[in-house]
Gaussian input, Z-matrix of N, CA and C with variables (Angstrom, degrees):
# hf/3-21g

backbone

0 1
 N
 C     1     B1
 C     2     B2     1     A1
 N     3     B3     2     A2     1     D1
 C     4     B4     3     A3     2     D2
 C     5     B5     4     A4     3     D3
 N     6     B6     5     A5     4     D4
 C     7     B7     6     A6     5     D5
 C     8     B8     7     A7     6     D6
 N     9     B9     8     A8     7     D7
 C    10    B10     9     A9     8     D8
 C    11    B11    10    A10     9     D9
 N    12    B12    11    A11    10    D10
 C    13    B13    12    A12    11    D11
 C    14    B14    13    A13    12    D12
 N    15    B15    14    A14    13    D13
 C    16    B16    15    A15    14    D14
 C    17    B17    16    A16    15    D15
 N    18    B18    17    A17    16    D16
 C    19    B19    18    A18    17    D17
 C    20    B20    19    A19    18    D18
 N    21    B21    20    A20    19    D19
 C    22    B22    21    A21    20    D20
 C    23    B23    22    A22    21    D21
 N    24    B24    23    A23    22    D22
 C    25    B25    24    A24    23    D23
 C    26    B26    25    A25    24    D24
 N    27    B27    26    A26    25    D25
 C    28    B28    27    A27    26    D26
 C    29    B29    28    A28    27    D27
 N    30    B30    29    A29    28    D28
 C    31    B31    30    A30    29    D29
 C    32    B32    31    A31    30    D30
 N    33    B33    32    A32    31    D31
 C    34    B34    33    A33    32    D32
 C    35    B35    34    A34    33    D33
 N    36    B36    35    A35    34    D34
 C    37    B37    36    A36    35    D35
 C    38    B38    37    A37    36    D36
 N    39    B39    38    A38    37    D37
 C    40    B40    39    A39    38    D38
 C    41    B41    40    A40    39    D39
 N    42    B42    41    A41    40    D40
 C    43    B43    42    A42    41    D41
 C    44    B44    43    A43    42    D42
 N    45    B45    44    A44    43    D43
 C    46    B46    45    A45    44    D44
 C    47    B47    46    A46    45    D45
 N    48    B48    47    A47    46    D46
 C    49    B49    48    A48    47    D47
 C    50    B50    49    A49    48    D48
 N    51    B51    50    A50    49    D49
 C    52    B52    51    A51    50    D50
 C    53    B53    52    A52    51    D51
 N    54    B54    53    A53    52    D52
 C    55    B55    54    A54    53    D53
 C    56    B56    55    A55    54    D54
 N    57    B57    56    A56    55    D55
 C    58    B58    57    A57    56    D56
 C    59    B59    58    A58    57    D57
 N    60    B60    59    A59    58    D58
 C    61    B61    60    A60    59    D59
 C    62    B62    61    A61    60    D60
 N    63    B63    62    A62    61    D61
 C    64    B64    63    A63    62    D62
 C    65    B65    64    A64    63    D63
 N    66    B66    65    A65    64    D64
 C    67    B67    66    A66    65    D65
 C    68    B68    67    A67    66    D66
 N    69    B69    68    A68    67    D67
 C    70    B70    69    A69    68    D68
 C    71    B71    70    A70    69    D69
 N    72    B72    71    A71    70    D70
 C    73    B73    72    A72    71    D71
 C    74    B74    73    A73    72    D72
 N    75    B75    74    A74    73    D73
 C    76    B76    75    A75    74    D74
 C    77    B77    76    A76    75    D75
 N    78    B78    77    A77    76    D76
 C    79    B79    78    A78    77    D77
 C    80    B80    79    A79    78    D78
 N    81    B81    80    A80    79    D79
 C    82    B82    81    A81    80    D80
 C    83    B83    82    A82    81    D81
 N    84    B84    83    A83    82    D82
 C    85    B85    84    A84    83    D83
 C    86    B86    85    A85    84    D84
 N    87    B87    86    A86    85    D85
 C    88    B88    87    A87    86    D86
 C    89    B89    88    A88    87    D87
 N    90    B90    89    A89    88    D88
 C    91    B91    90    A90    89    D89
 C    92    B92    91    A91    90    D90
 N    93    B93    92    A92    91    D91
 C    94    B94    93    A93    92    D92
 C    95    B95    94    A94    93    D93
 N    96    B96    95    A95    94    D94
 C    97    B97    96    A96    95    D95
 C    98    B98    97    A97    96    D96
 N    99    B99    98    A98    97    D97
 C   100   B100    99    A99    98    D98
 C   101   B101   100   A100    99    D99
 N   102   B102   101   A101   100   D100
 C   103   B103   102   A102   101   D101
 C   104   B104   103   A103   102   D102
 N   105   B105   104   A104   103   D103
 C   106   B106   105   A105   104   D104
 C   107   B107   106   A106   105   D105
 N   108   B108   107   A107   106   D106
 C   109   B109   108   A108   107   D107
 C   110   B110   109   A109   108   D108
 N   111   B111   110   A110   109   D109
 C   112   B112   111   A111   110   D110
 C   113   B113   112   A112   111   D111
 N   114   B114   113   A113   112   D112
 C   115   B115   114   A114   113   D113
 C   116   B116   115   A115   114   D114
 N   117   B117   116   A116   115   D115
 C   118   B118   117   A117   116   D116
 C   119   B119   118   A118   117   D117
 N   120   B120   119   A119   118   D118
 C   121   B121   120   A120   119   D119
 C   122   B122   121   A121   120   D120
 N   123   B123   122   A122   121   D121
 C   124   B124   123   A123   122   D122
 C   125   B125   124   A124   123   D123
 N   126   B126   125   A125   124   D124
 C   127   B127   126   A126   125   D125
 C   128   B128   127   A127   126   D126
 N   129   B129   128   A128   127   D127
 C   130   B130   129   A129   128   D128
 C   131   B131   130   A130   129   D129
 N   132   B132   131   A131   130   D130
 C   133   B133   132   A132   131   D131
 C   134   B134   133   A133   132   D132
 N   135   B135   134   A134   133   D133
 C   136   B136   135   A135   134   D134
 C   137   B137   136   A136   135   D135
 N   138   B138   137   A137   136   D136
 C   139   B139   138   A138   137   D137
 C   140   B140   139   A139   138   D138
 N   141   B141   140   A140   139   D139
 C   142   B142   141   A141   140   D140
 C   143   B143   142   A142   141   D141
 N   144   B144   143   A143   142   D142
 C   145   B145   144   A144   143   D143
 C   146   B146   145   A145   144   D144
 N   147   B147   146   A146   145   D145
 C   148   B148   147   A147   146   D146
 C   149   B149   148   A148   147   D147
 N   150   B150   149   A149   148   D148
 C   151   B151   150   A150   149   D149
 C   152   B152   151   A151   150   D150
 N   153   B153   152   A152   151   D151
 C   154   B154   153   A153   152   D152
 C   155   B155   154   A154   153   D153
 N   156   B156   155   A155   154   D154
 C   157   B157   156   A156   155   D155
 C   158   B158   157   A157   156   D156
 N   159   B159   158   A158   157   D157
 C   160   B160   159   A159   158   D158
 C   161   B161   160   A160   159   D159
 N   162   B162   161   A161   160   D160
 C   163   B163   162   A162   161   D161
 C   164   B164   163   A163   162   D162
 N   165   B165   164   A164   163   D163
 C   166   B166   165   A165   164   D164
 C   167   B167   166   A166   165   D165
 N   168   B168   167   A167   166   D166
 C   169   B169   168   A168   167   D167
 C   170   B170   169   A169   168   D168
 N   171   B171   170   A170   169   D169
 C   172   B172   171   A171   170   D170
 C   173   B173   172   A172   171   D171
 N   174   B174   173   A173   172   D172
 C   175   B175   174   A174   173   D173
 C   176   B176   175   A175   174   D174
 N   177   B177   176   A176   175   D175
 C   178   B178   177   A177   176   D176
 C   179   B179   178   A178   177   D177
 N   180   B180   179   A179   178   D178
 C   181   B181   180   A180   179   D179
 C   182   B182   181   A181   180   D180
 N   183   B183   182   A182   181   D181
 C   184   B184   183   A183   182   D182
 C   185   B185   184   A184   183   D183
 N   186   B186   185   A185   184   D184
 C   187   B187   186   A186   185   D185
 C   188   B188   187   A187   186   D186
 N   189   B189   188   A188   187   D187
 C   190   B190   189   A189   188   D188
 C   191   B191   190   A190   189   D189
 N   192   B192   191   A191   190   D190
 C   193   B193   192   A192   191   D191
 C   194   B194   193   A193   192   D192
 N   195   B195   194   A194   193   D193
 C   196   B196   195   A195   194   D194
 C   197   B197   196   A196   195   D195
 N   198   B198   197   A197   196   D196
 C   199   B199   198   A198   197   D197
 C   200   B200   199   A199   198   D198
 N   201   B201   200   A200   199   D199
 C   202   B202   201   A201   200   D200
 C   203   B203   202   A202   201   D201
 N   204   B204   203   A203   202   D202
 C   205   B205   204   A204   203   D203
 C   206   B206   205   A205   204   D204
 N   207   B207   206   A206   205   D205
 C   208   B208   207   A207   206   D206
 C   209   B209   208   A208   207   D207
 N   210   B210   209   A209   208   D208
 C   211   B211   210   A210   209   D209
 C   212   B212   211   A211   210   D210
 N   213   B213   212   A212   211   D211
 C   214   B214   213   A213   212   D212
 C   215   B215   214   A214   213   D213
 N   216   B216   215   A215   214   D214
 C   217   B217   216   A216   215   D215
 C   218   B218   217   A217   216   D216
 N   219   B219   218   A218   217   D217
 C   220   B220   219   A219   218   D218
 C   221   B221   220   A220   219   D219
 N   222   B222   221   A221   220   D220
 C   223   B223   222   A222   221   D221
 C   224   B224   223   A223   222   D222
 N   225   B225   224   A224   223   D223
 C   226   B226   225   A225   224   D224
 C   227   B227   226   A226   225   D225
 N   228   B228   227   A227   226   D226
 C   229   B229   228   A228   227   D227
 C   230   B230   229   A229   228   D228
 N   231   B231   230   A230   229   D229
 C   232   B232   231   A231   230   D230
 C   233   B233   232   A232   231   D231
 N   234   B234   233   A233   232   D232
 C   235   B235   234   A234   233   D233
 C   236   B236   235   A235   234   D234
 N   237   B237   236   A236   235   D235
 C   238   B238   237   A237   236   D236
 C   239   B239   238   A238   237   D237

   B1=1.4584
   B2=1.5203
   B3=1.4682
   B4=1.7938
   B5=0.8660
   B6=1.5925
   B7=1.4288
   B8=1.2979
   B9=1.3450
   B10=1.8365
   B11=1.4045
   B12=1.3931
   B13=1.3432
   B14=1.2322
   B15=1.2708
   B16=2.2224
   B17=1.8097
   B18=1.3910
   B19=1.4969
   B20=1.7153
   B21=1.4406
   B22=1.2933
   B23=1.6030
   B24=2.0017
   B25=1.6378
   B26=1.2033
   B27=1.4937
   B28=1.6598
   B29=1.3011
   B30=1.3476
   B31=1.1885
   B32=1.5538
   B33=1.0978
   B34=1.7639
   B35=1.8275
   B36=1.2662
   B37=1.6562
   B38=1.5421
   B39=1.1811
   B40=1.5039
   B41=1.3242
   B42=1.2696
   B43=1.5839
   B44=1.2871
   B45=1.5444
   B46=2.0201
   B47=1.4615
   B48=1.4164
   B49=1.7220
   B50=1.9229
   B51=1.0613
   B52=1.2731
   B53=1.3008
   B54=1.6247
   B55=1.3129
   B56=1.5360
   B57=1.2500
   B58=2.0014
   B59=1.3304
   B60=1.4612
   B61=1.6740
   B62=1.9186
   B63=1.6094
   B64=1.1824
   B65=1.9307
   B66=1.1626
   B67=0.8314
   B68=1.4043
   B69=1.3291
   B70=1.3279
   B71=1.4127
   B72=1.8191
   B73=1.5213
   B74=2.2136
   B75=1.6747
   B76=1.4201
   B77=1.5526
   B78=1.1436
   B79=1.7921
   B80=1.3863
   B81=1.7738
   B82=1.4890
   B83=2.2252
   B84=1.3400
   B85=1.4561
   B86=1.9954
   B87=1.0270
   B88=1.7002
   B89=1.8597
   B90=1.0516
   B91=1.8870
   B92=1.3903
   B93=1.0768
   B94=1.7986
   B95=1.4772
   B96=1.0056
   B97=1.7001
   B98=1.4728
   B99=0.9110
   B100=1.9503
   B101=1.5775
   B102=1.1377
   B103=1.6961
   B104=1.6351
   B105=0.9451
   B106=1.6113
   B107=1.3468
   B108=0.9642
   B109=1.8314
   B110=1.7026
   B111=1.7136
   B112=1.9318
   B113=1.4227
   B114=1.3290
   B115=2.1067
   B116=1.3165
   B117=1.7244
   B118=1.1017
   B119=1.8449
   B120=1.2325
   B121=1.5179
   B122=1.9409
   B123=1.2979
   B124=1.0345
   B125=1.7204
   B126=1.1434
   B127=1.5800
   B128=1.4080
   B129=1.1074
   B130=1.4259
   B131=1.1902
   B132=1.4453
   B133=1.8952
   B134=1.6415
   B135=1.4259
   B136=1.3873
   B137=1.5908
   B138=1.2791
   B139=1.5762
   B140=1.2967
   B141=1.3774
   B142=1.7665
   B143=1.6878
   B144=1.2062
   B145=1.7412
   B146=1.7460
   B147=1.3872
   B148=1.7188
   B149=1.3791
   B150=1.3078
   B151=2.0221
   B152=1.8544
   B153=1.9660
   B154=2.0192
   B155=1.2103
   B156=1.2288
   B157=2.1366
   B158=1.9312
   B159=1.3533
   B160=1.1102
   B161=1.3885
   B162=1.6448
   B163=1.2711
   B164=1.6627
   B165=1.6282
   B166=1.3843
   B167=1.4567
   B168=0.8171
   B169=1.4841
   B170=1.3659
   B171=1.3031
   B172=1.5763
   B173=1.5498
   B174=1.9594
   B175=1.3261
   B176=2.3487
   B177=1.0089
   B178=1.5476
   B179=1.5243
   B180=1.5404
   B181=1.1420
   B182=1.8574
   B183=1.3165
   B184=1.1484
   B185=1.9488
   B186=1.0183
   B187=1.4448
   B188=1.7112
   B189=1.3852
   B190=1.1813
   B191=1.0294
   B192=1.8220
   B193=1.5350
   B194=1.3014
   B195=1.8091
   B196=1.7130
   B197=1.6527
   B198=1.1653
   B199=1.4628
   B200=1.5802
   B201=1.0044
   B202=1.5607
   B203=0.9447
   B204=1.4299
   B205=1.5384
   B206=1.6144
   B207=1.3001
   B208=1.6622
   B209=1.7885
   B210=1.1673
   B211=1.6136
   B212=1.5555
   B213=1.1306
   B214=1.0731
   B215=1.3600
   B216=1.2631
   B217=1.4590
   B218=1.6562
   B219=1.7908
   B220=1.5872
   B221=1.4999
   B222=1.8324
   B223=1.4240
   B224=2.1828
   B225=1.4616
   B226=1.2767
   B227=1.5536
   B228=1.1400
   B229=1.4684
   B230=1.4058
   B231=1.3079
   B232=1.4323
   B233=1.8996
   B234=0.9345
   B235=1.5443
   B236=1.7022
   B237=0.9786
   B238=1.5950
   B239=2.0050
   A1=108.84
   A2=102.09
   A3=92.55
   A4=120.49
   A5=116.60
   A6=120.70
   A7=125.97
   A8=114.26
   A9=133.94
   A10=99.41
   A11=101.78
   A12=110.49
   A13=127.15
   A14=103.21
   A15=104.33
   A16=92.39
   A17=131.44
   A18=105.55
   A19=88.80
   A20=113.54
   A21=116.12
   A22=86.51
   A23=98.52
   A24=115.37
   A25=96.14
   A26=106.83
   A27=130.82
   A28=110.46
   A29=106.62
   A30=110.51
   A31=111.72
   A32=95.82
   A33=118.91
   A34=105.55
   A35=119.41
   A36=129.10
   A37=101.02
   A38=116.00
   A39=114.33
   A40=130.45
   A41=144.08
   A42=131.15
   A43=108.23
   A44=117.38
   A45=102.33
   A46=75.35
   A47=107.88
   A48=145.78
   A49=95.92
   A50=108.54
   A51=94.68
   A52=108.50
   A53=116.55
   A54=125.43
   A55=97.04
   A56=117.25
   A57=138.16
   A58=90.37
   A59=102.43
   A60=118.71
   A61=94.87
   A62=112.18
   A63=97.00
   A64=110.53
   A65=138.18
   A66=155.11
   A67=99.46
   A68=114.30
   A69=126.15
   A70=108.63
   A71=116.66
   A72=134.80
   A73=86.57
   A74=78.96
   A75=162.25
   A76=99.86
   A77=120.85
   A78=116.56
   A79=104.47
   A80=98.44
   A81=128.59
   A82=96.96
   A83=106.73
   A84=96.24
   A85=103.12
   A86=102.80
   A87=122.21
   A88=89.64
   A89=114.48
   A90=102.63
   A91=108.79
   A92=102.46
   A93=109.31
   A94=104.74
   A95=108.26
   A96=125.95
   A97=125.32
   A98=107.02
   A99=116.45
   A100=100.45
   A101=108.74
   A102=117.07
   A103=121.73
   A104=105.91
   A105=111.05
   A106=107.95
   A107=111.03
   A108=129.28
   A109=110.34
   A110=98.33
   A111=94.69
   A112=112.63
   A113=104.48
   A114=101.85
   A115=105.70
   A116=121.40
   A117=144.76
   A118=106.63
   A119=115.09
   A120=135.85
   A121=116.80
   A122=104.21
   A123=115.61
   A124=106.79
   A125=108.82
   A126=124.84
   A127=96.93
   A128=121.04
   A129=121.83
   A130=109.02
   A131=117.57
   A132=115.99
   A133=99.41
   A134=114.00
   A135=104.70
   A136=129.13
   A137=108.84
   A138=116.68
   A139=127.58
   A140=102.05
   A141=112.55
   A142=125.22
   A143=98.82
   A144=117.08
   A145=92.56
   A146=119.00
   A147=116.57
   A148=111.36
   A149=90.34
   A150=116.29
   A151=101.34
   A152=92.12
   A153=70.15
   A154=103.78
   A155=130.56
   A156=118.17
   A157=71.46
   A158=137.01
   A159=119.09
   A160=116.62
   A161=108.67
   A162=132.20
   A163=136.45
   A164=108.85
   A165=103.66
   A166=148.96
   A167=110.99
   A168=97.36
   A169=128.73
   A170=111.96
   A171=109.14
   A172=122.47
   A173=125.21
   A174=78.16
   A175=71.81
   A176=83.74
   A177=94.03
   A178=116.34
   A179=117.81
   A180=133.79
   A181=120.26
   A182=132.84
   A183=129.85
   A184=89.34
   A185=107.06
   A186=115.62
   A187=123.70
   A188=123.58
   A189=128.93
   A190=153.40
   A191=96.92
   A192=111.75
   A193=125.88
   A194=105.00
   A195=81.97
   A196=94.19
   A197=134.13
   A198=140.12
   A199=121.67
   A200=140.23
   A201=134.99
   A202=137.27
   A203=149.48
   A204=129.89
   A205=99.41
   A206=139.97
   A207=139.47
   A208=97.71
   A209=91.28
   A210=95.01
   A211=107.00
   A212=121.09
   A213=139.63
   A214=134.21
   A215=150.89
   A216=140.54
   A217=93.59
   A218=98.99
   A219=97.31
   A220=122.25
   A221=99.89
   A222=79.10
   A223=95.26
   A224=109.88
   A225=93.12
   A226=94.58
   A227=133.89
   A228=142.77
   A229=103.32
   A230=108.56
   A231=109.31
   A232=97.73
   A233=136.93
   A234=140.52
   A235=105.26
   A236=136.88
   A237=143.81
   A238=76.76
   D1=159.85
   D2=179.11
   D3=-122.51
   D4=139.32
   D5=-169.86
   D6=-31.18
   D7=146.86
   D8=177.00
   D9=-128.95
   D10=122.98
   D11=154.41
   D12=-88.30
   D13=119.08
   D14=-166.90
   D15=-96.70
   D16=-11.88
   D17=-156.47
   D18=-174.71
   D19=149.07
   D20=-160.10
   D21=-169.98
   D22=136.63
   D23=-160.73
   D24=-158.32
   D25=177.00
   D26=161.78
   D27=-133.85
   D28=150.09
   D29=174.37
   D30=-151.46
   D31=139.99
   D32=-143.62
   D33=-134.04
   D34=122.00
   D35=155.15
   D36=-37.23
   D37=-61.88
   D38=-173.82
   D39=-74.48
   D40=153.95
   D41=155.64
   D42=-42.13
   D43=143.21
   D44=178.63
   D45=-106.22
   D46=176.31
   D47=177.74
   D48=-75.69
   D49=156.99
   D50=-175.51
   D51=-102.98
   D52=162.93
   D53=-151.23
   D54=-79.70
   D55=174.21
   D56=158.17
   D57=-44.77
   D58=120.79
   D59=142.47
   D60=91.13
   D61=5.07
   D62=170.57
   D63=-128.83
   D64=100.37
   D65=-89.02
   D66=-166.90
   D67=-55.06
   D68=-166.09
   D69=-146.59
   D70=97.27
   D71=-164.35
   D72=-100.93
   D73=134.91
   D74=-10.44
   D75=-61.96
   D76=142.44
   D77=173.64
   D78=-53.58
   D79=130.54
   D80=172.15
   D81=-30.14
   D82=149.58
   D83=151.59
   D84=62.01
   D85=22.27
   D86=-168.25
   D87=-111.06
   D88=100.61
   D89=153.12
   D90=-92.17
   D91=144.35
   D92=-173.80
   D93=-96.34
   D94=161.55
   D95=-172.71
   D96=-123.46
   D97=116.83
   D98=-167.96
   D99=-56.87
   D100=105.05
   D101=156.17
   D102=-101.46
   D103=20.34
   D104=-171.88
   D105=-60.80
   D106=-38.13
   D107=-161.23
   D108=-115.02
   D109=4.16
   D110=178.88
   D111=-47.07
   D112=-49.24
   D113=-147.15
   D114=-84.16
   D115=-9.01
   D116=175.89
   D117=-72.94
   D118=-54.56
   D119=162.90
   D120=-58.27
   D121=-32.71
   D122=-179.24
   D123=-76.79
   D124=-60.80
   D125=164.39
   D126=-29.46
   D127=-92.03
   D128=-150.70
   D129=-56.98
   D130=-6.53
   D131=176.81
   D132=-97.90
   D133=22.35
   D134=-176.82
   D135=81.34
   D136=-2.82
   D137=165.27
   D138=-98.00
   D139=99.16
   D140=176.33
   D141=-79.39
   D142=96.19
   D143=-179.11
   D144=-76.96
   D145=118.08
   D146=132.72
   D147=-46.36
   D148=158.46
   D149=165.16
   D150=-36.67
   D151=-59.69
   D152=-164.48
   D153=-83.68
   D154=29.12
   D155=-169.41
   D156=-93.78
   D157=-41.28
   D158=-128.10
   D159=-110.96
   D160=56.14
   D161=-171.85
   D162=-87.59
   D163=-5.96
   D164=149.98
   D165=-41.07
   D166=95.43
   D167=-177.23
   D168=-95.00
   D169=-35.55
   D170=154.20
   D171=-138.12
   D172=168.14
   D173=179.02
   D174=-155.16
   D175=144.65
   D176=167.77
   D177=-118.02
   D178=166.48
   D179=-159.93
   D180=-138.85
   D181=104.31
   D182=-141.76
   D183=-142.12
   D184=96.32
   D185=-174.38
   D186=58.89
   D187=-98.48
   D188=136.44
   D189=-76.66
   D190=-14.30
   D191=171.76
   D192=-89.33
   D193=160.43
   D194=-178.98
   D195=-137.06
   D196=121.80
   D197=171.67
   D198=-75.08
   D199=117.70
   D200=167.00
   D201=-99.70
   D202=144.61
   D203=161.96
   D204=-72.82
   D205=176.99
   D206=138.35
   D207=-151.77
   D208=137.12
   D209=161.88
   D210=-151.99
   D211=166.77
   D212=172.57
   D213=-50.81
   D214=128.98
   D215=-166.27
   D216=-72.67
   D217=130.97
   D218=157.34
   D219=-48.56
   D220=135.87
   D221=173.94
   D222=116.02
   D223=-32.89
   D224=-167.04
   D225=-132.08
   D226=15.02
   D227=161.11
   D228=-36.16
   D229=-68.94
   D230=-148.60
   D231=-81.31
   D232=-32.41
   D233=163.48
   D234=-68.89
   D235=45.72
   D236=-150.99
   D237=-130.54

């Protein structure tokens, strides 16, 4: 089968500047979405996240779009 791209990012050492049309984090008109309990939910469907896979920290939802924070577990920056 041939690839689908579901989701497309950067990822940067630094904070980046924020993108066109985002201005004001979490985006205006953004409901946020409980991840507290993902990797926990994820687990039990059989998906084993390590410590550093499991770096979301928050993530909101604004029609079709979906915005996230992710960073890295303290501790694994510099081995990145």
């Amino acid at each position: 089968a041939p690839w689908v791209r579901h989701a497309s990012g950067q990822l940067g050492a630094e904070v980046a500047a924020a993108a066109a049309g985002l201005s004001v984090w979490p985006p205006e008109d953004a409901v946020a979405v409980d991840v507290s309990d993902l990797y926990e939910q994820l687990a039990e469907r059989g998906y084993g996240y390590g410590p550093v896979f499991q770096g979301l920290r928050a993530v909101w939802r604004r029609g079709d779009e979906v915005f996230a924070e992710v960073a890295l577990p303290a501790g694994e920056v510099e081995s990145a």
